[in-house]
NUMARBA-191467 format. One record per atom (N, C-alpha, C): residue number from 1; atom name; z, y, x. Coordinates in steps of 0.1 Angstrom, whole numbers. Atoms other than C-alpha are relative to their C-alpha. Layout:
<sites>
[site NUM "CA" [Z Y X]]
...
</sites>
This chain:
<sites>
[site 1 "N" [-13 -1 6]]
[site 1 "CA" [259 -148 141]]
[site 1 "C" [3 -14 -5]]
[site 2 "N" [-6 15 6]]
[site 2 "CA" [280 -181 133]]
[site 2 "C" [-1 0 -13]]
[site 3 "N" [-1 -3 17]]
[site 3 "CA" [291 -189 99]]
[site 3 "C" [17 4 3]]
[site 4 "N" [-9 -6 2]]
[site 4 "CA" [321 -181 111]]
[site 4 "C" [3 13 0]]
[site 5 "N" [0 -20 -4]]
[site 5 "CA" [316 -145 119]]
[site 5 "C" [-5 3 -19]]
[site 6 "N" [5 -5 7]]
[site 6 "CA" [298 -143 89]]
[site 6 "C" [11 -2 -16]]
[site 7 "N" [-12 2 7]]
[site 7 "CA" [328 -157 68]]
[site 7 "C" [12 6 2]]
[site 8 "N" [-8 -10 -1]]
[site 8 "CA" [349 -132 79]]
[site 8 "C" [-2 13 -3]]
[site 9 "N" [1 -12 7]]
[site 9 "CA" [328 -103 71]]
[site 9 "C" [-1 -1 -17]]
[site 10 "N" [0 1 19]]
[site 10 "CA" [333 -115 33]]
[site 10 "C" [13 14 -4]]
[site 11 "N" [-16 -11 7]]
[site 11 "CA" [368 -92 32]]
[site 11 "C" [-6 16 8]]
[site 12 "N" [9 -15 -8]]
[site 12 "CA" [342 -62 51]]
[site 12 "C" [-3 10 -13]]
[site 13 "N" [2 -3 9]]
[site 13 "CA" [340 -36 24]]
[site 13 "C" [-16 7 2]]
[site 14 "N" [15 -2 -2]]
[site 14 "CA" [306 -25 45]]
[site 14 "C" [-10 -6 1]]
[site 15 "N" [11 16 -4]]
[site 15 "CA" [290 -58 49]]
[site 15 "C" [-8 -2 -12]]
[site 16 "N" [6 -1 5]]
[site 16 "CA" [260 -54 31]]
[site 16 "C" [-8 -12 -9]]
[site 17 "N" [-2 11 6]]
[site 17 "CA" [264 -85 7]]
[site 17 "C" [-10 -3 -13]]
[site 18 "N" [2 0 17]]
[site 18 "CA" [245 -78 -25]]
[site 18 "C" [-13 2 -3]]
[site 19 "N" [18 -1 2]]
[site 19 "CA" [207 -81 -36]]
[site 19 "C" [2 13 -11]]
[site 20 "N" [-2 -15 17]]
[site 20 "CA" [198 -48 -60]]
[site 20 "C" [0 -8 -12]]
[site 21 "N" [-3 3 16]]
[site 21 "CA" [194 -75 -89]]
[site 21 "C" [16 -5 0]]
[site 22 "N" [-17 1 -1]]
[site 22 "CA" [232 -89 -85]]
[site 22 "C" [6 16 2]]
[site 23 "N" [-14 -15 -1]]
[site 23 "CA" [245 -51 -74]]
[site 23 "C" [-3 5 -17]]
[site 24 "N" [-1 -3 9]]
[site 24 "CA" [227 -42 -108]]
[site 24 "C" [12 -6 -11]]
[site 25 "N" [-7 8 12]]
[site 25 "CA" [242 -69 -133]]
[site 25 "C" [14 2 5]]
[site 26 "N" [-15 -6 -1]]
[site 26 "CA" [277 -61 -115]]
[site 26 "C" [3 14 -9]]
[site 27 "N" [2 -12 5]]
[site 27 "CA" [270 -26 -124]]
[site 27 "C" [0 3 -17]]
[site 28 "N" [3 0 13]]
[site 28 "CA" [256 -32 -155]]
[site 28 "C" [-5 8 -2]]
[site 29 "N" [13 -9 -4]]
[site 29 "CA" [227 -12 -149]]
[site 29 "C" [-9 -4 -3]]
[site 30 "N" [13 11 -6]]
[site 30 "CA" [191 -17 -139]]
[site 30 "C" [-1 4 10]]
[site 31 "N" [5 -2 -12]]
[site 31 "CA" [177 -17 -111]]
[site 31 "C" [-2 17 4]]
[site 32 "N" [3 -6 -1]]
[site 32 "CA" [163 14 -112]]
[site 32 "C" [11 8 3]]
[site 33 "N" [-16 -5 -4]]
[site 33 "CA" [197 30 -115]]
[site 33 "C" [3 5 17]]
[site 34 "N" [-4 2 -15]]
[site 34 "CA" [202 21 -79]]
[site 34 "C" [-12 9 9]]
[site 35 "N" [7 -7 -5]]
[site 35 "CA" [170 34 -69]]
[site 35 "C" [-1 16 1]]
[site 36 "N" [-2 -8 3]]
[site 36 "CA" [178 64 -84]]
[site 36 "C" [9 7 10]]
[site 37 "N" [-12 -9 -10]]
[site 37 "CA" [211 73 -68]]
[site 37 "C" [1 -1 18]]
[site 38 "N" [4 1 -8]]
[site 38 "CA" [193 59 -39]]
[site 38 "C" [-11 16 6]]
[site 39 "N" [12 -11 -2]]
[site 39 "CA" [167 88 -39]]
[site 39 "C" [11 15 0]]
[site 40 "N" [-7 -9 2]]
[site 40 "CA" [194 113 -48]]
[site 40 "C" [12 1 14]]
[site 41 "N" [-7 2 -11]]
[site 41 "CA" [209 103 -14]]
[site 41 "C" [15 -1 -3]]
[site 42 "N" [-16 7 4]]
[site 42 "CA" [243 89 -29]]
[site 42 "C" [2 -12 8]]
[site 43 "N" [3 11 -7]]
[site 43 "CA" [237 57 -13]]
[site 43 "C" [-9 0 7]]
[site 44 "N" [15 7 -2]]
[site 44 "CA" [215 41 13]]
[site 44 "C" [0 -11 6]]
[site 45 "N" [-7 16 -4]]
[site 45 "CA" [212 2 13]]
[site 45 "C" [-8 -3 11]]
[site 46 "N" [0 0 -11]]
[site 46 "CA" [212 -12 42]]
[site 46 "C" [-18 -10 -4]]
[site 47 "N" [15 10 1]]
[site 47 "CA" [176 -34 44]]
[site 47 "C" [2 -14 6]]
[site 48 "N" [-2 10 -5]]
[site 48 "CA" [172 -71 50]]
[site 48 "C" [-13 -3 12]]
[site 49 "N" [5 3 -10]]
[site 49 "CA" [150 -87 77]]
[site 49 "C" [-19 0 -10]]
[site 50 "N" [17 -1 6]]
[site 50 "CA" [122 -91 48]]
[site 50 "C" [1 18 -10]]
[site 51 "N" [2 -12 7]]
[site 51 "CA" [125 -54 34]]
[site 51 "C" [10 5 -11]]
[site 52 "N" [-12 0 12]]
[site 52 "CA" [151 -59 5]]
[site 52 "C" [16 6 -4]]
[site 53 "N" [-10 -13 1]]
[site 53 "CA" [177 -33 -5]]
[site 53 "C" [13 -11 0]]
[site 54 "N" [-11 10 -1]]
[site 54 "CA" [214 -48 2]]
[site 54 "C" [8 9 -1]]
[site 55 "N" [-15 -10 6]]
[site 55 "CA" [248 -31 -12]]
[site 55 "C" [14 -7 5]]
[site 56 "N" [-16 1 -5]]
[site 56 "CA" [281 -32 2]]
[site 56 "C" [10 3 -13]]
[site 57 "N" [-15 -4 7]]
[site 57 "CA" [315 -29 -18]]
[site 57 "C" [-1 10 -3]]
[site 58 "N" [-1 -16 -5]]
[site 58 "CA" [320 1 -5]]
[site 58 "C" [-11 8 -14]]
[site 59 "N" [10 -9 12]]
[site 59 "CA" [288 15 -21]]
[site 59 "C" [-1 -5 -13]]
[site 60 "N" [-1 4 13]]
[site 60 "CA" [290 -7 -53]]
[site 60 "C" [11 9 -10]]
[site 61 "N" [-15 -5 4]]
[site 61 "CA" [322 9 -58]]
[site 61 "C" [-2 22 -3]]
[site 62 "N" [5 -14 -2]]
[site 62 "CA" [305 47 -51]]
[site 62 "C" [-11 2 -12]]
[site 63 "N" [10 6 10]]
[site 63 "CA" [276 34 -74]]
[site 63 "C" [6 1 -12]]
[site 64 "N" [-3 1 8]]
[site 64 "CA" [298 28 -102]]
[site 64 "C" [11 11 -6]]
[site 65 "N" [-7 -14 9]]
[site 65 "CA" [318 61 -105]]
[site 65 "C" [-13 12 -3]]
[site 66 "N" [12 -9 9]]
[site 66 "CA" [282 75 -107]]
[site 66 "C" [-6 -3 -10]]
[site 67 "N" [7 4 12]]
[site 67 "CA" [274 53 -134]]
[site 67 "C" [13 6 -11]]
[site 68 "N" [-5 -4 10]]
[site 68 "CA" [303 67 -153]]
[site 68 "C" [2 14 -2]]
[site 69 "N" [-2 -18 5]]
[site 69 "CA" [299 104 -150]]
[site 69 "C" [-14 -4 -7]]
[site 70 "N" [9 -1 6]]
[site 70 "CA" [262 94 -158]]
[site 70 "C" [1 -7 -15]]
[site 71 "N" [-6 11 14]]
[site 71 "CA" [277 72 -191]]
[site 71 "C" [3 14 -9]]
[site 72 "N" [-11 -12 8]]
[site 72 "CA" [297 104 -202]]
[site 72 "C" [-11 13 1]]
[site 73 "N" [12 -7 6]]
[site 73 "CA" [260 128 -201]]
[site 73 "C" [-1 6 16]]
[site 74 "N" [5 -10 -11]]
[site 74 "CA" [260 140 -166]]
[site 74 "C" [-12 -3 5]]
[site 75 "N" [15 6 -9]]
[site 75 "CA" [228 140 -150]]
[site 75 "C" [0 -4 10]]
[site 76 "N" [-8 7 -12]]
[site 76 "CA" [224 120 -121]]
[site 76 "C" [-4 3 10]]
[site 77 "N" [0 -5 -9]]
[site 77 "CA" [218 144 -99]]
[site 77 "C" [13 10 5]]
[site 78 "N" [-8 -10 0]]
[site 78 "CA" [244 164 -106]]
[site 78 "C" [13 -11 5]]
[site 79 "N" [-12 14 4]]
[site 79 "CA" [267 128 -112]]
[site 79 "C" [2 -4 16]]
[site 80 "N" [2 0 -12]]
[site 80 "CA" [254 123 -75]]
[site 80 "C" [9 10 11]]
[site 81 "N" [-7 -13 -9]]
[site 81 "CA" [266 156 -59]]
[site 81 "C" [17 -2 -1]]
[site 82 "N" [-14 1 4]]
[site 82 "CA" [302 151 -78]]
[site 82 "C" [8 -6 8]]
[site 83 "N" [-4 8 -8]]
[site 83 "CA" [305 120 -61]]
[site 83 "C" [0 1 14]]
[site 84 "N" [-1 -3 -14]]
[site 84 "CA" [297 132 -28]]
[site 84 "C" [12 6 6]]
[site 85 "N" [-9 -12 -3]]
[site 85 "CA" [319 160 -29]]
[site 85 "C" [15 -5 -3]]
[site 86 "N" [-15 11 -1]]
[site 86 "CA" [351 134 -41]]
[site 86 "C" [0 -2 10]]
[site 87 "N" [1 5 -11]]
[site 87 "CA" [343 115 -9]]
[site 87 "C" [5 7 9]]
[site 88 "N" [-6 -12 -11]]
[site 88 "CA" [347 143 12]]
[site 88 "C" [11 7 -4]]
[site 89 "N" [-11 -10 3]]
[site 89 "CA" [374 157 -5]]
[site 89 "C" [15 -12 9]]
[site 90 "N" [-14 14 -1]]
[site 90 "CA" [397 119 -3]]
[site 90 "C" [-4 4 17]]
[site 91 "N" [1 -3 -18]]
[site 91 "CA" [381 123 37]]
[site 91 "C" [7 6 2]]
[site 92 "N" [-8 -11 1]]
[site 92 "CA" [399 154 43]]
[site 92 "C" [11 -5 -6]]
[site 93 "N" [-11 -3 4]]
[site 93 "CA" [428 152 25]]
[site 93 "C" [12 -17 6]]
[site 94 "N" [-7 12 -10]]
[site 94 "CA" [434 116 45]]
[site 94 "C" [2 0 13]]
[site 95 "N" [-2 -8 -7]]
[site 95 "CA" [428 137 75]]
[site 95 "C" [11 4 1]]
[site 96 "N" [-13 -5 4]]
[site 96 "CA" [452 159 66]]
[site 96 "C" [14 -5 -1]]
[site 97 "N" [-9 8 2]]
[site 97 "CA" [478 136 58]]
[site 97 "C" [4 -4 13]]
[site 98 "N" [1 4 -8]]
[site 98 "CA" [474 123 89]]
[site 98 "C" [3 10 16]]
[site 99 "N" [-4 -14 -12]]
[site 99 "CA" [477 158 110]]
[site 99 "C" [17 3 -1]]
[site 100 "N" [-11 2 5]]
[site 100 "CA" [509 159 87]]
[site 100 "C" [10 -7 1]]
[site 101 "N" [-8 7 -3]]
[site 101 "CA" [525 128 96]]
[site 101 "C" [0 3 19]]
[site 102 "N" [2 -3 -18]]
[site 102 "CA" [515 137 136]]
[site 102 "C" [10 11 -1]]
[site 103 "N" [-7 -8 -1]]
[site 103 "CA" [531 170 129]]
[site 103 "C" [14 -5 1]]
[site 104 "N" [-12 3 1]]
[site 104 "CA" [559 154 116]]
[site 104 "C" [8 -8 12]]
[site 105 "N" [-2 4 -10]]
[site 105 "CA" [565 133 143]]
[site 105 "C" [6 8 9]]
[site 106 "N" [-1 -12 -8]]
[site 106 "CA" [570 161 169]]
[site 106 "C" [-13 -6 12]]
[site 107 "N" [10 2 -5]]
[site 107 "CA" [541 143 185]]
[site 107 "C" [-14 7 2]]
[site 108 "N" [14 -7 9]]
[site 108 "CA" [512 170 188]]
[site 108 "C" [-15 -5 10]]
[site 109 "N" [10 1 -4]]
[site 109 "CA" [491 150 210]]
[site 109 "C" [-10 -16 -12]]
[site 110 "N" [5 8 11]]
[site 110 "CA" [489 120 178]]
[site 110 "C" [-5 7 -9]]
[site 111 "N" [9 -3 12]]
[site 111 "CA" [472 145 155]]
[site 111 "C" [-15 1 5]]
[site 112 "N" [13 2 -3]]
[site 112 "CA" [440 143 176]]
[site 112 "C" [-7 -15 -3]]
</sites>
């Protein structure tokens, strides 16, 4: 990979950009944290060439509405599942929208 390819996936919200100690101190965590909602299958970071956990946006961003149900007493298994089940709900319901605007169209081969 160039540096220019690699300078482009800076605006990639999957591009696995972030050591666990930097994704923590964003967080404002610890480490463990991560490991945690790592084990709880909320996340799973992608690995580097030497073994080392790597976090994307994306999951920083997934990471940190579990740190605030876990802030407010949820447990974080439970804080885990919550967040899953958001995910899939915004999935779906951007689906939907999307069958919706096909519909609308009179187009019914655009809702596939």
């Amino acid at each position: 990979m160039s540096a220019d390819d690699s300078f482009g996936r800076l605006d990639d919200d999957d591009f696995p950009a972030y050591t666990m100690g930097r994704a923590a101190e964003m967080l404002g965590t610890i480490q463990g944290f991560l490991r945690a909602i790592g084990e709880a299958h909320l996340i799973t970071p992608l690995r580097s060439a030497g073994g080392h956990r790597r976090y994307s946006r994306y999951q920083l961003r997934i990471a940190a509405r579990a740190r605030e149900l876990v802030d407010q007493g949820t447990p974080i298994e439970a804080a885990c599942r919550i967040v899953i089940l958001e995910d899939q709900l915004e999935e779906a319901q951007r689906i939907n929208a999307g069958y919706r605007h096909a519909a609308g169209s009179g187009n019914p081969a655009a809702a596939a």
